[in-house]
C-alpha positions in Angstrom: 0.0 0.0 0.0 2.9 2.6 0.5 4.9 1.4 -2.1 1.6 2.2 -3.8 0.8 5.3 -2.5 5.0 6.6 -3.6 4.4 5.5 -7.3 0.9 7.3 -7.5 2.5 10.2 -5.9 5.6 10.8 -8.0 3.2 9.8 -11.6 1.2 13.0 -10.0 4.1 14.8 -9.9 5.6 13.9 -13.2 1.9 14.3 -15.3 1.6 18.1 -13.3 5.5 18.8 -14.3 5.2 18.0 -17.9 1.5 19.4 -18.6 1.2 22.4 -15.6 -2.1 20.6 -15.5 -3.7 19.1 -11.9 -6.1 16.0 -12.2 -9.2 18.4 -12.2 -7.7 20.4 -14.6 -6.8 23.5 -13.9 -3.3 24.6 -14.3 -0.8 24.6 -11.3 -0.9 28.6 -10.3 -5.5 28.7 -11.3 -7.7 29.5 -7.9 -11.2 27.3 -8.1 -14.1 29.7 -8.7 -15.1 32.1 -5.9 -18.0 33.1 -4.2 -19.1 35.4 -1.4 -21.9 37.5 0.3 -22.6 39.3 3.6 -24.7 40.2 5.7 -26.4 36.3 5.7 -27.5 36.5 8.3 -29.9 38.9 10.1 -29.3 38.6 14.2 -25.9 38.8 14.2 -23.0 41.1 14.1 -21.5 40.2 10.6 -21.5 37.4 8.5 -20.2 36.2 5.8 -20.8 32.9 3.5 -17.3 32.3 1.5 -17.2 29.5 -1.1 -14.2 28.2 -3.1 -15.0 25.2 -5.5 -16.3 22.9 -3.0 -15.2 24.4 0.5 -17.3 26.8 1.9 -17.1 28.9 5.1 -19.9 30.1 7.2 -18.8 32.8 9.2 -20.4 35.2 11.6 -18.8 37.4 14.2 -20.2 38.4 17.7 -19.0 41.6 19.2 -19.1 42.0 23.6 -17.1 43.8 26.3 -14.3 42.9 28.0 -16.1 40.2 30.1 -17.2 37.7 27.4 -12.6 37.5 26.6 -12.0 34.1 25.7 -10.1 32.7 29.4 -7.5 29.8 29.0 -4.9 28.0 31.5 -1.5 26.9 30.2 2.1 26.2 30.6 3.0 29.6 31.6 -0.1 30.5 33.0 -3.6 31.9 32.9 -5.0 34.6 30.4 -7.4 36.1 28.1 -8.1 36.8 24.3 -10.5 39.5 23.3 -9.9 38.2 19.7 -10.1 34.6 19.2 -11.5 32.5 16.2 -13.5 28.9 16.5 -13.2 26.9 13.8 -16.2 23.8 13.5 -15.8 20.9 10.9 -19.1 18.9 11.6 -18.6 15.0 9.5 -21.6 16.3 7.4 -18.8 18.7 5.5 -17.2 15.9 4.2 -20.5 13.9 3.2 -19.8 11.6 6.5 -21.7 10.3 9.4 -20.6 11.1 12.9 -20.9 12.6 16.3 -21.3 16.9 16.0 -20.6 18.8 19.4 -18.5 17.5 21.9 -14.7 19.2 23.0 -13.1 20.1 19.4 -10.7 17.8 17.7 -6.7 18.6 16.6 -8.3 19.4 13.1 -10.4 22.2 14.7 -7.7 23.2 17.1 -4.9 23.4 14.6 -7.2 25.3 11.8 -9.0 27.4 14.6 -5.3 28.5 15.1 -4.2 28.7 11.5 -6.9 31.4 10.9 -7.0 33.2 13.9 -3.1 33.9 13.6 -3.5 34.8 10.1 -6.3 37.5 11.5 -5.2 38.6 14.4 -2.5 41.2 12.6 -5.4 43.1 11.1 -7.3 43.9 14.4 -7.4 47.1 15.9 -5.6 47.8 18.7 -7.9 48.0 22.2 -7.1 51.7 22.8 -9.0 52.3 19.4 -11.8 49.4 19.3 -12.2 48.3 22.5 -14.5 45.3 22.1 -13.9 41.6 22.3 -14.3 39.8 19.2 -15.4 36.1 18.2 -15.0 34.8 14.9 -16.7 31.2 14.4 -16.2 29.7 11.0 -18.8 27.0 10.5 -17.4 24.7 7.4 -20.5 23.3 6.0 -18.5 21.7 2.7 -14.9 21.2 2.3 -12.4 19.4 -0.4 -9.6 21.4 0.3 -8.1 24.6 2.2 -10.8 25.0 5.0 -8.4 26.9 7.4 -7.9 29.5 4.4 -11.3 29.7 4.0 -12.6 30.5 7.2 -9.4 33.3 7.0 -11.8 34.9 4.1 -14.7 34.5 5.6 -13.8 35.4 8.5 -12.3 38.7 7.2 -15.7 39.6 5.3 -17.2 39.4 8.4 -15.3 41.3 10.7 -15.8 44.1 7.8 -19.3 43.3 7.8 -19.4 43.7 11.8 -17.8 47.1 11.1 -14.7 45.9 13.0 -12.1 48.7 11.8 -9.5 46.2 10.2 -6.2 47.4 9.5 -6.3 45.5 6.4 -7.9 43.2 4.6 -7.1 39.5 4.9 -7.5 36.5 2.5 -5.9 33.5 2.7 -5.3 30.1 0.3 -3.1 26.9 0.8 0.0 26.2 -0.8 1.8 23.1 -2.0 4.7 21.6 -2.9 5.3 18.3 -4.7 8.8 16.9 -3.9 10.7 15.0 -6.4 11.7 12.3 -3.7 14.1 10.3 -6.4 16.5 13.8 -6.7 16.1 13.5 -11.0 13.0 15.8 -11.4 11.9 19.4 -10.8 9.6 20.1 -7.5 6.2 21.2 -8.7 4.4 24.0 -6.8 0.7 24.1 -6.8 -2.2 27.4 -5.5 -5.5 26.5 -3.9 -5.1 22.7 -2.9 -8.0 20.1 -3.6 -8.8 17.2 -1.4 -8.0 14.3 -3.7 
């Protein structure tokens, strides 16, 4: 099976070197088609719904004072957030059966992360917006690049919230293929699809 797994791997890389074309065929550097709206929802501070191909982002923001902070205990200590991002990846998003709700997995920690630290240079500083804010990025599809997702629909919601961003945000993921033999060029590919 990994023997397998190395041949179908470097036959990708080869086919995407020679033609600069992926299996769905778009060309190594080509985005999948993108769509977004705001304001999707009515009772909430800002919203968002971000789609790319087949991943799609739900995301809403809820604005609060300085009490509703996210609190966390670690290593070094205890402390607070007033920005913080929750990422959710129900089973349904992948077109599987399972349990929804629960403490959050590594995929929602690590992504919830991903996004949030790709966000959090954009905020305002406290002296000039002085609220807490809570991004949650609901993926309700995904084949591919969830985390950088909920970074765009995340953004499109804090500007729908009104939250004075520095700058705008967007995000996509990035790969590599590796010529693991040392003979062949590495191949870099934009916007990665869940094969």
């Amino acid at each position: 099976q990994l023997a397998f797994k190395a041949l179908a791997g470097e036959r990708l890389r080869e086919r995407v070197a020679k033609t600069d074309r992926r299996p769905d065929g778009r060309g190594t550097r080509d985005v999948r088609p993108l769509r977004m709206s705001t304001a999707v929802l009515p009772r909430v501070h800002g919203s968002a719904l971000f789609t790319r191909g087949e991943t799609q982002s739900l995301a809403t923001v809820t604005l609060g004072d300085a009490s509703a902070a996210q609190k966390f205990e670690g290593m070094t200590g205890a402390g607070s957030k007033r920005f913080y991002l929750q990422y959710t990846f129900p089973p349904f998003s992948v077109g599987e059966v399972g349990r929804v709700g629960g403490m959050p997995g590594r995929r929602e920690i690590g992504h919830g992360n991903l996004a949030e630290q790709a966000l959090l240079p954009a905020m305002p500083p406290a002296d000039e917006f002085p609220y807490t804010v809570r991004v949650e990025s609901l993926i309700t599809m995904s084949c591919g690049s969830s985390s950088m997702a909920s970074v765009c629909g995340g953004c499109l919601a804090l500007m729908d919230a009104a939250v004075p961003l520095t700058r705008p945000v967007a995000g996509v993921a990035m790969g590599l293929l590796f010529d693991e033999t040392g003979g062949g060029e590495h191949v870099g590919r934009t916007d990665l699809l869940g094969l």
